[in-house]
N, CA, C and O atoms as a GROMACS GRO file, in nm:
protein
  560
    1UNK      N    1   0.084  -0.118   0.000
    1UNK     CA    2   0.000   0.000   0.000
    1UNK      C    3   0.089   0.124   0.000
    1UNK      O    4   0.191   0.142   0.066
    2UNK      N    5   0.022   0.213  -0.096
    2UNK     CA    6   0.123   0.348  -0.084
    2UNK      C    7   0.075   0.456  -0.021
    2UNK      O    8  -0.046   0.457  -0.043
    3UNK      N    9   0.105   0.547   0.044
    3UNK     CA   10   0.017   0.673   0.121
    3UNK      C   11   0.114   0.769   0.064
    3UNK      O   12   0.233   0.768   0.094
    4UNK      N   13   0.050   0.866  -0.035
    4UNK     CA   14   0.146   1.004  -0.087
    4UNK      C   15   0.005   1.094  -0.062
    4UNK      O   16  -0.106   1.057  -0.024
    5UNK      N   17   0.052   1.212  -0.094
    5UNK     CA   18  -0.068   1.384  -0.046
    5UNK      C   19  -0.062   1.405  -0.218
    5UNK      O   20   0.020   1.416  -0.310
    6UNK      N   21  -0.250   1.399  -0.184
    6UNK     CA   22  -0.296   1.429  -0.295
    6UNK      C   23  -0.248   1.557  -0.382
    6UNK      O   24  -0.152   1.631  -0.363
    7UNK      N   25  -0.328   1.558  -0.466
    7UNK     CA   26  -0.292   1.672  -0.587
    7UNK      C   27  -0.442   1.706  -0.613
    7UNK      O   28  -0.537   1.656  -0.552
    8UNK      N   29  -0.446   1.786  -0.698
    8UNK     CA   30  -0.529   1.826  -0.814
    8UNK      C   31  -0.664   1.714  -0.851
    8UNK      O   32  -0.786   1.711  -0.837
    9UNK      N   33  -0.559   1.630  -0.903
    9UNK     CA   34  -0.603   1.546  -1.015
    9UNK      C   35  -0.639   1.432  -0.940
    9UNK      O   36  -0.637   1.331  -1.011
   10UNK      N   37  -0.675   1.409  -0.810
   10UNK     CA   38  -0.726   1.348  -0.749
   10UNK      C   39  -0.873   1.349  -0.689
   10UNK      O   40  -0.942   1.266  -0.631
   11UNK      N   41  -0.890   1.473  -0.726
   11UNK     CA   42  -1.078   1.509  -0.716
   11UNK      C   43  -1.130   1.406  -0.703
   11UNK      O   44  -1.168   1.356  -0.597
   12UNK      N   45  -1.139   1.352  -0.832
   12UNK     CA   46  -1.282   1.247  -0.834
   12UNK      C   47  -1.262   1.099  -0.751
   12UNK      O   48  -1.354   1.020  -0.728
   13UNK      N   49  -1.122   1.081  -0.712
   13UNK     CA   50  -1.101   0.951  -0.640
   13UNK      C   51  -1.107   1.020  -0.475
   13UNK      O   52  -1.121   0.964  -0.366
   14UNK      N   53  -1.097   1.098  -0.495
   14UNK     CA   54  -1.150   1.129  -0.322
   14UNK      C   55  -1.280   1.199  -0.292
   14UNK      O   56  -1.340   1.175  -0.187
   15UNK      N   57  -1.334   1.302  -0.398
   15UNK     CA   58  -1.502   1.257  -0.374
   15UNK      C   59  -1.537   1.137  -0.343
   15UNK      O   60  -1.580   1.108  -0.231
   16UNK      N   61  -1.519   1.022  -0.474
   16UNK     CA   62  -1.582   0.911  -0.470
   16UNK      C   63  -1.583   0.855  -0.318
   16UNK      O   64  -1.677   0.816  -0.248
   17UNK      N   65  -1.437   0.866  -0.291
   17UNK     CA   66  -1.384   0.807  -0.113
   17UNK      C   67  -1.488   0.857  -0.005
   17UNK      O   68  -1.567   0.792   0.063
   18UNK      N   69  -1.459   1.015  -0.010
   18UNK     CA   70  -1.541   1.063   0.117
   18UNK      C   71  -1.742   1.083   0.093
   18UNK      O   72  -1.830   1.120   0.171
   19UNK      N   73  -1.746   1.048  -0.020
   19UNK     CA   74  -1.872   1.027  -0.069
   19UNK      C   75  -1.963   0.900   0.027
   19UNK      O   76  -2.075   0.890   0.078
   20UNK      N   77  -1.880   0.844   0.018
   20UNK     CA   78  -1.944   0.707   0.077
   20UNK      C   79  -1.979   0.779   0.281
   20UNK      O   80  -2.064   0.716   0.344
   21UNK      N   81  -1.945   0.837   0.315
   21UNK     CA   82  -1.908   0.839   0.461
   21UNK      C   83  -1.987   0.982   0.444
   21UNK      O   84  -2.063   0.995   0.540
   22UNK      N   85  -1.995   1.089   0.356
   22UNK     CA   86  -2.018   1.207   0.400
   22UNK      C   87  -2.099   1.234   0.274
   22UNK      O   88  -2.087   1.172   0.168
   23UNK      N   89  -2.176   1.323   0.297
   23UNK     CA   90  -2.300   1.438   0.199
   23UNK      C   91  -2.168   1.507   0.145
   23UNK      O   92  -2.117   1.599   0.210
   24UNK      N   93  -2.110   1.464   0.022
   24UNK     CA   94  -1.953   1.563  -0.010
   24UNK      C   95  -2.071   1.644  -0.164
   24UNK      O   96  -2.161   1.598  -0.234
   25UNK      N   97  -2.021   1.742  -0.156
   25UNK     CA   98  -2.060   1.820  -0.219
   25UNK      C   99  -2.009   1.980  -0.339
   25UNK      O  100  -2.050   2.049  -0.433
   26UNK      N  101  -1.904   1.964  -0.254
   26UNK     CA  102  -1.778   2.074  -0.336
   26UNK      C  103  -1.800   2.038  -0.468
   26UNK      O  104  -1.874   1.954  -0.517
   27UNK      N  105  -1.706   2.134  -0.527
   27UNK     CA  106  -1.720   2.136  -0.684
   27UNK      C  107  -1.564   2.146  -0.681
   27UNK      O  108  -1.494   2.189  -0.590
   28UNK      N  109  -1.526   2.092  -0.811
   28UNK     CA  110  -1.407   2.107  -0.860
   28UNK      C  111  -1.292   2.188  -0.833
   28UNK      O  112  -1.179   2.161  -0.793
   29UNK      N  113  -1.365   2.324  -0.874
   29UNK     CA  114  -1.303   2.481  -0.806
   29UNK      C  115  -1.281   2.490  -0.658
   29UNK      O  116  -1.172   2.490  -0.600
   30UNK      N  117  -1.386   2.496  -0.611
   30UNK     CA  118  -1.397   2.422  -0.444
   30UNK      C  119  -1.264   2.376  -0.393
   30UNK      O  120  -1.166   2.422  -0.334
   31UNK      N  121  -1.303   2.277  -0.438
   31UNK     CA  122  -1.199   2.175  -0.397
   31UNK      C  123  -1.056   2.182  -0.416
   31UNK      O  124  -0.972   2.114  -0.358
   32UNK      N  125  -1.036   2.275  -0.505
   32UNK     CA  126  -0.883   2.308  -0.536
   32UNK      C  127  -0.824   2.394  -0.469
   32UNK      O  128  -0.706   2.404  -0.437
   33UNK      N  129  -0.974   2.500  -0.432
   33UNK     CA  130  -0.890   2.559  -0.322
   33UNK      C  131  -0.900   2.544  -0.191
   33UNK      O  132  -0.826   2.614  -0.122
   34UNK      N  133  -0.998   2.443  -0.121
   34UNK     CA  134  -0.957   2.349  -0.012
   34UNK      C  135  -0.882   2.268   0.003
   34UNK      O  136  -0.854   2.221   0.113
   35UNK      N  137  -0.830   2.233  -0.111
   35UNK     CA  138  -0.665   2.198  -0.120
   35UNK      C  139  -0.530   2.234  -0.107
   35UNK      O  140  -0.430   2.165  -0.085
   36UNK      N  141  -0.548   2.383  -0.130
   36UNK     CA  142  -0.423   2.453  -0.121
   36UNK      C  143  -0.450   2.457   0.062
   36UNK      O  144  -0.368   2.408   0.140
   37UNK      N  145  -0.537   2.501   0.090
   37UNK     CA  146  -0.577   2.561   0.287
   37UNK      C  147  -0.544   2.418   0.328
   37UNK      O  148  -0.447   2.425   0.404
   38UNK      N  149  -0.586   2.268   0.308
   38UNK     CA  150  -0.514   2.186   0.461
   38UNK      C  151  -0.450   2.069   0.328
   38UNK      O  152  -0.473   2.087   0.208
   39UNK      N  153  -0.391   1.986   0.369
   39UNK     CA  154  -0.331   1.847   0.306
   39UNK      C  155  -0.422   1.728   0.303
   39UNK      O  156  -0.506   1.688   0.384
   40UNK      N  157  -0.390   1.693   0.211
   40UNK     CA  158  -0.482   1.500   0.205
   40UNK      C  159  -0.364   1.421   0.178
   40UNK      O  160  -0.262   1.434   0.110
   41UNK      N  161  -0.407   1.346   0.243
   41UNK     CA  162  -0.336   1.229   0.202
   41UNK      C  163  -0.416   1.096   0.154
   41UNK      O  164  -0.511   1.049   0.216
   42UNK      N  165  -0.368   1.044   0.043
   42UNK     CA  166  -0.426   0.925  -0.044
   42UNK      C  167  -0.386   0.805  -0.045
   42UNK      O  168  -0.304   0.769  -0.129
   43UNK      N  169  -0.436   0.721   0.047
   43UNK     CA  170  -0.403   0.556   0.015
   43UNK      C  171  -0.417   0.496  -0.099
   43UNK      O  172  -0.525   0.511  -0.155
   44UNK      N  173  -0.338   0.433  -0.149
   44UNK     CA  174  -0.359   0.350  -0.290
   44UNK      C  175  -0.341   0.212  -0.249
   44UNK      O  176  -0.232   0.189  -0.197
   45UNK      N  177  -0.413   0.125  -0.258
   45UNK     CA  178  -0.353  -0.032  -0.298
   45UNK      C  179  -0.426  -0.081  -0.385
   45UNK      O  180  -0.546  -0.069  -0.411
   46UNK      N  181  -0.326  -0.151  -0.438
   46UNK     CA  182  -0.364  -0.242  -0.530
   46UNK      C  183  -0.421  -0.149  -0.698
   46UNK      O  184  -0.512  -0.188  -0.771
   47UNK      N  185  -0.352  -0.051  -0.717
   47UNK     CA  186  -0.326   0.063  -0.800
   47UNK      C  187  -0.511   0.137  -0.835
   47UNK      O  188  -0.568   0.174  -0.937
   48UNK      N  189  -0.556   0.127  -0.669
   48UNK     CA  190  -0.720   0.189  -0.629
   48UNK      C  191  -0.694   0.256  -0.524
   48UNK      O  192  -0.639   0.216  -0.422
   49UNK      N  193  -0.750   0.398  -0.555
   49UNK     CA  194  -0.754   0.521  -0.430
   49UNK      C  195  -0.894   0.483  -0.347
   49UNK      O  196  -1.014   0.488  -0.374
   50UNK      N  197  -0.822   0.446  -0.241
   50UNK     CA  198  -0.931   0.356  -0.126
   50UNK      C  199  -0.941   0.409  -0.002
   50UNK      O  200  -1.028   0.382   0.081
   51UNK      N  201  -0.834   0.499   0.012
   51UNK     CA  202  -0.874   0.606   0.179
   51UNK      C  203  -0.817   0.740   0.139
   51UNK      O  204  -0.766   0.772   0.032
   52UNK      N  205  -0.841   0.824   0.270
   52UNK     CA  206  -0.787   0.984   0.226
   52UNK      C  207  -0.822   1.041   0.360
   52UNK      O  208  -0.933   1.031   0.413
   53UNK      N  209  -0.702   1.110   0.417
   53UNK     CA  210  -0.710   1.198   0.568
   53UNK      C  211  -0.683   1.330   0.512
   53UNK      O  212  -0.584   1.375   0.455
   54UNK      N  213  -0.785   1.377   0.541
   54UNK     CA  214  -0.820   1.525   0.500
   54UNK      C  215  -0.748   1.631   0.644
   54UNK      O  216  -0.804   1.598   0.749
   55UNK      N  217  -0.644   1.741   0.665
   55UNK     CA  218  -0.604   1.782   0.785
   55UNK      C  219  -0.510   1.882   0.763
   55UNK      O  220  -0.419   1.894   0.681
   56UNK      N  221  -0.565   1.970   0.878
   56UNK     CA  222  -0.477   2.110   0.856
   56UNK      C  223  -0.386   2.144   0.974
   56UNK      O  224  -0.372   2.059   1.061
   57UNK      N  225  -0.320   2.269   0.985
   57UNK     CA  226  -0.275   2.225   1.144
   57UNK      C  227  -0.337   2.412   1.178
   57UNK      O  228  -0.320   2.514   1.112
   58UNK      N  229  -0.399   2.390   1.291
   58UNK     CA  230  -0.413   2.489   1.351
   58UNK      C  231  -0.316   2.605   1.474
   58UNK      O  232  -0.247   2.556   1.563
   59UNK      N  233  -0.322   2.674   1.464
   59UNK     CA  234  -0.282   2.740   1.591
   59UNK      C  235  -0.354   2.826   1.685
   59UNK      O  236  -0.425   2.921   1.653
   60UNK      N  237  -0.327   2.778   1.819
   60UNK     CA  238  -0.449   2.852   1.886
   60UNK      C  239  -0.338   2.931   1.980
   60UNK      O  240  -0.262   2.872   2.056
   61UNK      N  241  -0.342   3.118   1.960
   61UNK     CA  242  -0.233   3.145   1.960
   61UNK      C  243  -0.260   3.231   2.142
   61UNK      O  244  -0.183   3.305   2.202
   62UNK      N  245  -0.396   3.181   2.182
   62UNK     CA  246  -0.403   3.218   2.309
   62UNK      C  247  -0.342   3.131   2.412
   62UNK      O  248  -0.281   3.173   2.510
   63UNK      N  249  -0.366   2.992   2.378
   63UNK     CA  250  -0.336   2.847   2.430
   63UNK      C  251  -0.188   2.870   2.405
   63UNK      O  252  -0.146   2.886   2.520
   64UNK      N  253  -0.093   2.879   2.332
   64UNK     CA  254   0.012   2.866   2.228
   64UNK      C  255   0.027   2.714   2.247
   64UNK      O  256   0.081   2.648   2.335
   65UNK      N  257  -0.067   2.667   2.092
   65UNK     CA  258  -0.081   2.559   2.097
   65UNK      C  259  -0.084   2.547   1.948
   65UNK      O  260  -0.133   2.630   1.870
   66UNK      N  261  -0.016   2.411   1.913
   66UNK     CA  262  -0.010   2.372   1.762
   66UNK      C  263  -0.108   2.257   1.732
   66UNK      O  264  -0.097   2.174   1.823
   67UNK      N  265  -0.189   2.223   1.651
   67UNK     CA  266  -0.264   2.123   1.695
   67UNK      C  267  -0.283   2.094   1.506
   67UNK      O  268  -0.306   2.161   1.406
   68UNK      N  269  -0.267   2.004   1.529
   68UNK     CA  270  -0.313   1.879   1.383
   68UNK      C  271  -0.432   1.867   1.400
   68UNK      O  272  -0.468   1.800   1.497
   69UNK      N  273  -0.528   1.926   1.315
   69UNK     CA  274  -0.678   1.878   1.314
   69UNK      C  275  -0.692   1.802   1.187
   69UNK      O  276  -0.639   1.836   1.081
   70UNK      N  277  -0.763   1.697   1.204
   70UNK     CA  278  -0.819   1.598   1.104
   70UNK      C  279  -0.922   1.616   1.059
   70UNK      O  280  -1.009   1.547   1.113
   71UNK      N  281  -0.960   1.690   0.968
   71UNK     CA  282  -1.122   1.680   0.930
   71UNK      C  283  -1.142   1.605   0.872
   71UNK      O  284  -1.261   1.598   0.901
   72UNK      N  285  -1.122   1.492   0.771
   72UNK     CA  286  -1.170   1.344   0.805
   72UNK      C  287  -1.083   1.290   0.731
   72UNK      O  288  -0.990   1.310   0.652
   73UNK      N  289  -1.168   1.182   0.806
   73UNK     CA  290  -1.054   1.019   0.778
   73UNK      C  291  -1.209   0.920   0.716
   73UNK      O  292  -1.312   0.884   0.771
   74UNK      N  293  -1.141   0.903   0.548
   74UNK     CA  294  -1.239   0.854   0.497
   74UNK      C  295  -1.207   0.724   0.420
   74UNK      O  296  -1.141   0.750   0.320
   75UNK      N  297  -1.238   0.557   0.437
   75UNK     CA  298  -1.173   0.452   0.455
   75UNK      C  299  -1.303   0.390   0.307
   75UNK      O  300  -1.422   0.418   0.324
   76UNK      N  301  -1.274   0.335   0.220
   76UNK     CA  302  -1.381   0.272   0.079
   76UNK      C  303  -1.434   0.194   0.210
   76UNK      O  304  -1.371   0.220   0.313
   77UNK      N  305  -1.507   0.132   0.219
   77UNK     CA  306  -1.586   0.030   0.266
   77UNK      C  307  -1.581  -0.116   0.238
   77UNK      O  308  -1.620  -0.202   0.317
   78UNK      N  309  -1.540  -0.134   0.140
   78UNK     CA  310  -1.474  -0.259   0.092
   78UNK      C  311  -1.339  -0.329   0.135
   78UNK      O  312  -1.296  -0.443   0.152
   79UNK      N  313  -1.279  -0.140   0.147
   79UNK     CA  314  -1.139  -0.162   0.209
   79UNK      C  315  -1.092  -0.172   0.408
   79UNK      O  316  -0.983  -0.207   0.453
   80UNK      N  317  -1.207  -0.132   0.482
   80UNK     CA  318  -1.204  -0.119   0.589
   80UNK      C  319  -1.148  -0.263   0.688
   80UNK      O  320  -1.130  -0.372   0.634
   81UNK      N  321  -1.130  -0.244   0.806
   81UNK     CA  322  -1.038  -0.358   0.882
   81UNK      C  323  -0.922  -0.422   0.820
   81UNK      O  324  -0.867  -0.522   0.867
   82UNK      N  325  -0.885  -0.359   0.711
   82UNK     CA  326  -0.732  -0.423   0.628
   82UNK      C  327  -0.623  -0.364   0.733
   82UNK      O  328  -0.517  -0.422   0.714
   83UNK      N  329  -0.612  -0.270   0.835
   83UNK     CA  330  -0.538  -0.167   0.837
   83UNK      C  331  -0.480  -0.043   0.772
   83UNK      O  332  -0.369   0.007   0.785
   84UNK      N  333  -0.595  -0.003   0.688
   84UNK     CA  334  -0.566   0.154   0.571
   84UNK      C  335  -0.570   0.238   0.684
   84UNK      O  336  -0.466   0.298   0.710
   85UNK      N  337  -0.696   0.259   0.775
   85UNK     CA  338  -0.698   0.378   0.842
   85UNK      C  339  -0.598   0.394   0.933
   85UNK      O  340  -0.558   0.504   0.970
   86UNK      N  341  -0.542   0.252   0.986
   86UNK     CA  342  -0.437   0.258   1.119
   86UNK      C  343  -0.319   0.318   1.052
   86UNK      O  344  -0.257   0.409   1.106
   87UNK      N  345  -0.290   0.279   0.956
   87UNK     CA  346  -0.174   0.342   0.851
   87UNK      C  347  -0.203   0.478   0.812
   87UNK      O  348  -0.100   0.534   0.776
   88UNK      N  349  -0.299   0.547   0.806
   88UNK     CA  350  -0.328   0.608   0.814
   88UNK      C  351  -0.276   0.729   0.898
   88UNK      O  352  -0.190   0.817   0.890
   89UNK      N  353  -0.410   0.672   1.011
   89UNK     CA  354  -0.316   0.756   1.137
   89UNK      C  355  -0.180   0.771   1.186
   89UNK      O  356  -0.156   0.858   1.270
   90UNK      N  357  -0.061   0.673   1.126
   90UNK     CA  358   0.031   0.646   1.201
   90UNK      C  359   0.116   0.750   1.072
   90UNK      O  360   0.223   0.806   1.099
   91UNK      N  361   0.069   0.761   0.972
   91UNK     CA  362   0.086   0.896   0.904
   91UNK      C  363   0.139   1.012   0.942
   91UNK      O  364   0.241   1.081   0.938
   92UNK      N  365   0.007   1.005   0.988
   92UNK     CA  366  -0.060   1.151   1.053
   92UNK      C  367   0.007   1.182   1.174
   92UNK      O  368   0.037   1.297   1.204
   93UNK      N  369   0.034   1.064   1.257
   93UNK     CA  370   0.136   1.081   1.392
   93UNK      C  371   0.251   1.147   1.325
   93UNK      O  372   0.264   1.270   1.322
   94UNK      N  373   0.318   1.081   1.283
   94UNK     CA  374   0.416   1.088   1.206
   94UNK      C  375   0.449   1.240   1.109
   94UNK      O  376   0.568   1.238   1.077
   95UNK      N  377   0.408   1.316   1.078
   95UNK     CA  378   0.371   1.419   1.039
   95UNK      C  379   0.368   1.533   1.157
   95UNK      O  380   0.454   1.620   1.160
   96UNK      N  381   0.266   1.526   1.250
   96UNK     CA  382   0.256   1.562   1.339
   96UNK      C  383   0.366   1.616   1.450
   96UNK      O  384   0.384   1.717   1.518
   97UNK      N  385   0.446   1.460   1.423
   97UNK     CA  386   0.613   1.458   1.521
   97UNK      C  387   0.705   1.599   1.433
   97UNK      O  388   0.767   1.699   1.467
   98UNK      N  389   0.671   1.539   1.322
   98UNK     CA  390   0.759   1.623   1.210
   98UNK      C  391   0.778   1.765   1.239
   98UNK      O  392   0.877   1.836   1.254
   99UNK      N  393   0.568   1.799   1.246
   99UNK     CA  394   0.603   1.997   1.236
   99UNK      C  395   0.558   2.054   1.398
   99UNK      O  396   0.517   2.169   1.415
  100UNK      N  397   0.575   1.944   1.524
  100UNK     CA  398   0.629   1.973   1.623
  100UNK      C  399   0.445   2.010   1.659
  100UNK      O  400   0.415   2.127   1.682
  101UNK      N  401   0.374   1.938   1.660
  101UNK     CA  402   0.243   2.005   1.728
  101UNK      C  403   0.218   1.939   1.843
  101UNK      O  404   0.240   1.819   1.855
  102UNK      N  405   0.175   2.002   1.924
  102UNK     CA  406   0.114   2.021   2.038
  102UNK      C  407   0.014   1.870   2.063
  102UNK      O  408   0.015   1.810   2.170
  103UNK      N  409  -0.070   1.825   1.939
  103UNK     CA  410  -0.192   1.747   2.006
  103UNK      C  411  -0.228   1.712   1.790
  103UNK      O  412  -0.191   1.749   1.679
  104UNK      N  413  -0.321   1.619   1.856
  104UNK     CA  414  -0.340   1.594   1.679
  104UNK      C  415  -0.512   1.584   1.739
  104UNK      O  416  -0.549   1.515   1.834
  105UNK      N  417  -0.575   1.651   1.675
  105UNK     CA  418  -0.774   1.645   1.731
  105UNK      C  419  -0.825   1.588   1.605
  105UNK      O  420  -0.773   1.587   1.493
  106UNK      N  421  -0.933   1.542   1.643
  106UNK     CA  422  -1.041   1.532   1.529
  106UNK      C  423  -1.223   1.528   1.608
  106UNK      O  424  -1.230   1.486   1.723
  107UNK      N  425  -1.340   1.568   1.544
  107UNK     CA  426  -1.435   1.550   1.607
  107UNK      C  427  -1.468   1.386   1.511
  107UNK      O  428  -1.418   1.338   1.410
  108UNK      N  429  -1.562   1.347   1.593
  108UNK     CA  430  -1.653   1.204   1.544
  108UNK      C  431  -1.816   1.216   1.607
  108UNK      O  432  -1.862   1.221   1.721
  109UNK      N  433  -1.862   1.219   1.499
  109UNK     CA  434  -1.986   1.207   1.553
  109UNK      C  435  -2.080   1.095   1.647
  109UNK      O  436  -2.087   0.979   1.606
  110UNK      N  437  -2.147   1.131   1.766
  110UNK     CA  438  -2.187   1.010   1.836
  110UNK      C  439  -2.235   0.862   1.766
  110UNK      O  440  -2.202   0.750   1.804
  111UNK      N  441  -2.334   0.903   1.640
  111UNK     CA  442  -2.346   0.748   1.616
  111UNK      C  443  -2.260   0.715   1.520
  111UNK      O  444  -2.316   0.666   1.422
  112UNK      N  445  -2.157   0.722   1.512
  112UNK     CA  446  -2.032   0.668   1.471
  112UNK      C  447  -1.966   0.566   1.523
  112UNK      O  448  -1.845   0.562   1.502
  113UNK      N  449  -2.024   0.470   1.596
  113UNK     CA  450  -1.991   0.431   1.731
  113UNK      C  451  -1.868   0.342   1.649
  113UNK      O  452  -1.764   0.336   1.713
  114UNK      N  453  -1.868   0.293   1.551
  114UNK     CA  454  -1.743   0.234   1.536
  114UNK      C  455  -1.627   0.278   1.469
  114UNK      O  456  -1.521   0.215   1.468
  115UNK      N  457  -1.649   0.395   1.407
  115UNK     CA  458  -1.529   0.479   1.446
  115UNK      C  459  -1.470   0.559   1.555
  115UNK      O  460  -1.358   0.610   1.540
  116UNK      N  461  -1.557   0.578   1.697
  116UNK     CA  462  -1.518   0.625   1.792
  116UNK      C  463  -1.410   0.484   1.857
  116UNK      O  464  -1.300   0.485   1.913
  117UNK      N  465  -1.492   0.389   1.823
  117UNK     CA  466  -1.412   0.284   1.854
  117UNK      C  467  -1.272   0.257   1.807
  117UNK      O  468  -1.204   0.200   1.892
  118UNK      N  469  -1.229   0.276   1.725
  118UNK     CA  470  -1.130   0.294   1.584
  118UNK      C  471  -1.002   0.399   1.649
  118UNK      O  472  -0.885   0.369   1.670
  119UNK      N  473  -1.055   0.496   1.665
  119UNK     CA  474  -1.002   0.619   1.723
  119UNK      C  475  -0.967   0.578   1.858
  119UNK      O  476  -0.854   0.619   1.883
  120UNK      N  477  -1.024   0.504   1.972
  120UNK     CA  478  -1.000   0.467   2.076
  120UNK      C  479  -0.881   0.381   2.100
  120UNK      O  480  -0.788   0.382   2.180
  121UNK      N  481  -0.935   0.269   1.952
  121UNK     CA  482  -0.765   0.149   1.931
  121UNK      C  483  -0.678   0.207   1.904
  121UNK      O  484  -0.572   0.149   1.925
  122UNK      N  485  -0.671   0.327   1.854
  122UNK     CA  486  -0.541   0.411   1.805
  122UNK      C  487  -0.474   0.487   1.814
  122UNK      O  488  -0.402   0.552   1.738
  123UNK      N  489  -0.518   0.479   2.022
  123UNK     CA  490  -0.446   0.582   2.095
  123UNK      C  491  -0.511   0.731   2.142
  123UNK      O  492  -0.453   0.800   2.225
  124UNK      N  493  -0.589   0.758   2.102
  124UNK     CA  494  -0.713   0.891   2.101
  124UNK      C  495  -0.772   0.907   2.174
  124UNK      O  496  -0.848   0.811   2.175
  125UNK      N  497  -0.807   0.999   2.283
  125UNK     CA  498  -0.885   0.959   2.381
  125UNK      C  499  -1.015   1.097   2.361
  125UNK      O  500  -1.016   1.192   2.282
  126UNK      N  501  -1.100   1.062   2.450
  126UNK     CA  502  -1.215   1.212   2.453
  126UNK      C  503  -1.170   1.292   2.537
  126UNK      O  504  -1.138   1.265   2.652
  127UNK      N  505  -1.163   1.401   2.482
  127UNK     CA  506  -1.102   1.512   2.543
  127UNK      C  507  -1.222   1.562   2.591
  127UNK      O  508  -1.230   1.544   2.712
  128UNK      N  509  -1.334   1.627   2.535
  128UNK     CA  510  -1.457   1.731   2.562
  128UNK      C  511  -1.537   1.714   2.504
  128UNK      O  512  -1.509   1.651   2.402
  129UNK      N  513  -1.652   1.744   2.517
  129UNK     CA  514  -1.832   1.757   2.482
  129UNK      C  515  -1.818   1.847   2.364
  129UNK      O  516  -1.739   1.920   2.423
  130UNK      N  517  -1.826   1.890   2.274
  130UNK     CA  518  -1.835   2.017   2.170
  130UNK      C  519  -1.975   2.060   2.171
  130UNK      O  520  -2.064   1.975   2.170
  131UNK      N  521  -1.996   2.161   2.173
  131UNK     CA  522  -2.131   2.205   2.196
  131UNK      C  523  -2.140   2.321   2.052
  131UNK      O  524  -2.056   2.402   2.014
  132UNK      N  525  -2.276   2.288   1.996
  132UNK     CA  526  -2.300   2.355   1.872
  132UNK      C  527  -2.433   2.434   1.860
  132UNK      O  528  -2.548   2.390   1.862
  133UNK      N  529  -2.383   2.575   1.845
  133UNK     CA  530  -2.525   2.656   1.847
  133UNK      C  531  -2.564   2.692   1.685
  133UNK      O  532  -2.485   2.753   1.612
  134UNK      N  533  -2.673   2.654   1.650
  134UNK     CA  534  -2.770   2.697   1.505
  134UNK      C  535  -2.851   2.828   1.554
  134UNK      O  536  -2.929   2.839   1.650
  135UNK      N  537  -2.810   2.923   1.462
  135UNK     CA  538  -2.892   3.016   1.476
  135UNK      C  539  -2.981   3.014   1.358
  135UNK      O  540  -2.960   3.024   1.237
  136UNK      N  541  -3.125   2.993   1.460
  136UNK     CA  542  -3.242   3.006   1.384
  136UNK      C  543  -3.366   3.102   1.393
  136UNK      O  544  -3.485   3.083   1.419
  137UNK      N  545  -3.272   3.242   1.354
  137UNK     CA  546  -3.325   3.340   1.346
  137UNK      C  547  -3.444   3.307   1.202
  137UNK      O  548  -3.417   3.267   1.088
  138UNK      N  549  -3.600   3.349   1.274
  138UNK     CA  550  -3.692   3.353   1.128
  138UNK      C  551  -3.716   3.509   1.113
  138UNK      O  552  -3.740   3.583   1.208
  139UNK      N  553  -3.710   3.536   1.024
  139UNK     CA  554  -3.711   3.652   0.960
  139UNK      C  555  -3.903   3.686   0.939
  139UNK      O  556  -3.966   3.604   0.872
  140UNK      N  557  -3.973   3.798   0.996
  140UNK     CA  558  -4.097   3.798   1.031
  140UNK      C  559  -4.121   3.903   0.962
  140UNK      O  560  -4.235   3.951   0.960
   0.00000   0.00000   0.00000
């Protein structure tokens, strides 16, 4: 299996990827320039783009804190329990060591329960509750 950071010309094999897991919706343009703002990285085996960790690194410059955020980790379904995502992450550790951050985060949604699980085998623990306000101002 190979893990290199996407390009360009990888659009449609990582729609297709995070398609399966998420409402993906960007457009082309979109996407190119959510490409330049955080890194992906692209699993290949077996000469098929089958995972992709989408992640930027933040700084929170009140905390002075460096932090690897993951906005997702998206595994084909066909390809899952091979070890893509653990390779994955160990990437992403790996990376992480590299540009010296602080913490590597990601959110998971509650009924995710088996990727919270996933995240748990792989060293991750729950840090905090995230709390999310919708403003649903109606206009009268």
């Amino acid at each position: 299996m190979l893990i290199r950071f996407a390009n360009t010309d990888d659009y449609i094999a990582i729609k297709n990827i995070v398609k399966e897991s998420f409402d993906f919706k960007a457009l082309k343009d979109e996407f190119a320039i959510y490409l330049k703002e955080r890194d992906i990285l692209l699993a290949i085996k077996d000469d098929k783009e089958v995972a992709c960790a989408i992640y930027e690194i933040r700084k929170d410059i009140f905390a002075g804190k460096k932090v690897l955020f993951v906005n997702y980790l998206c595994v084909k379904k066909e390809f899952r329990a091979l070890g893509i995502g653990k390779a994955l992450i160990k990437k992403i550790k790996q990376i992480g060591c590299r540009l010296g951050v602080d913490a590597i985060e990601l959110t998971c949604a509650d009924f995710r329960q088996n990727s919270q699980q996933f995240y748990l085998a792989n060293d991750f623990s729950v840090k905090k509750q995230k709390f999310l306000y919708v403003n649903l101002l109606k206009m009268s």
